[in-house]
C-alpha positions as CSV (number, residue, x, y, z in Angstrom):
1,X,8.5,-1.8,44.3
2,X,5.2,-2.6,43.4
3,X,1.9,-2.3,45.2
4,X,-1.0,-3.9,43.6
5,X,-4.0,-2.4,45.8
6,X,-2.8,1.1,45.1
7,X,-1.5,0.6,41.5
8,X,1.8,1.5,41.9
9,X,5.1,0.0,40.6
10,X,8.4,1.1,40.3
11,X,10.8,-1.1,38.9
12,X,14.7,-0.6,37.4
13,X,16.8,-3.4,36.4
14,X,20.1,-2.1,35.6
15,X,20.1,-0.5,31.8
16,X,18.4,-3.1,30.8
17,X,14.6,-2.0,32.0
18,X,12.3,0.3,33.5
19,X,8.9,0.2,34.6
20,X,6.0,2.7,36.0
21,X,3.1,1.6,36.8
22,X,0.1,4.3,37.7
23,X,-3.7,4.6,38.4
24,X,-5.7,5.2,35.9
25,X,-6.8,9.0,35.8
26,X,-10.0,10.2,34.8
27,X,-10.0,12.6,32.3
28,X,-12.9,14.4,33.3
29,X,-13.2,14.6,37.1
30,X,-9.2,14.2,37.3
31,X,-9.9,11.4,40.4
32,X,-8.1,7.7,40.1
33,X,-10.4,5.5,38.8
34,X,-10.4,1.5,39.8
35,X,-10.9,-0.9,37.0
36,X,-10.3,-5.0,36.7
37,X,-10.6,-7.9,35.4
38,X,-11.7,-10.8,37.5
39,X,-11.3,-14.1,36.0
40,X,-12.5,-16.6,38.5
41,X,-11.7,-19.9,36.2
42,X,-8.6,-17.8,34.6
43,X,-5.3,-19.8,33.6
44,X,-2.9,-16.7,34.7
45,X,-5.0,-15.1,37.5
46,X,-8.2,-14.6,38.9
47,X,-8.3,-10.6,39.8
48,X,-5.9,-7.5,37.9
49,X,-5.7,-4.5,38.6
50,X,-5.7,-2.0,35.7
51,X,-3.8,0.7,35.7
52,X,-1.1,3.0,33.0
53,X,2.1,1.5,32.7
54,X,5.3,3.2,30.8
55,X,8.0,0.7,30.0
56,X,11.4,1.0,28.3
57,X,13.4,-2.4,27.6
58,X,17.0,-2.1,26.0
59,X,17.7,-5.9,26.6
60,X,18.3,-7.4,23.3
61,X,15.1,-5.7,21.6
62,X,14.6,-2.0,21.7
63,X,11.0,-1.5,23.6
64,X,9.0,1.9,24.5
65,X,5.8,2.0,25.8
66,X,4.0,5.3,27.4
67,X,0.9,6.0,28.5
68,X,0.2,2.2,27.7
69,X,-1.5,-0.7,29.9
70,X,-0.6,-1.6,32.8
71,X,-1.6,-5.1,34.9
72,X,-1.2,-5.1,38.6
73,X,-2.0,-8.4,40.3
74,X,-0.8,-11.4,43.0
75,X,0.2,-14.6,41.1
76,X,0.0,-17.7,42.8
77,X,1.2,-20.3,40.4
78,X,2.9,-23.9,39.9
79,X,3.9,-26.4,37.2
80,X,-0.3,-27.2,36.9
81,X,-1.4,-23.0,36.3
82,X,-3.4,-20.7,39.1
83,X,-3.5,-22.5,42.3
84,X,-6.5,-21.8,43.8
């Protein structure tokens, strides 16, 4: 499942990956922080969400990733890129 406004993602595919997707924590005050990126001319998306993503892919390549970045947004695409 994912969630984009809450930066949350859970996702399994067989043995072959696994996903998290978090908030980003501040270290000092311990409170969620909200970050992104908004791209209003982008070619992949106009808003993401930031957040801390863990991956592990065993599908073909060997892939580990904690603690790592993490993207959380809507993408609303055809053949001609971002439809707007």
């Amino acid at each position: 499942s994912i969630d984009v406004d809450s930066r949350m993602a859970d996702v399994k595919i067989q043995d072959l990956v696994e996903a998290t997707g978090r908030p980003i924590v501040s270290t000092l005050t311990g409170e969620t922080v909200r970050s992104r990126i908004d791209l209003p001319g982008g070619f992949e998306f106009t808003v993401a969400e930031m957040g801390n993503g863990n991956s592990t892919v065993r599908a073909g390549i060997e892939l580990d990733f904690n603690d790592s970045y993490g993207q959380f947004n809507v993408l609303h695409m055809n053949q001609d890129g971002v439809i707007r």
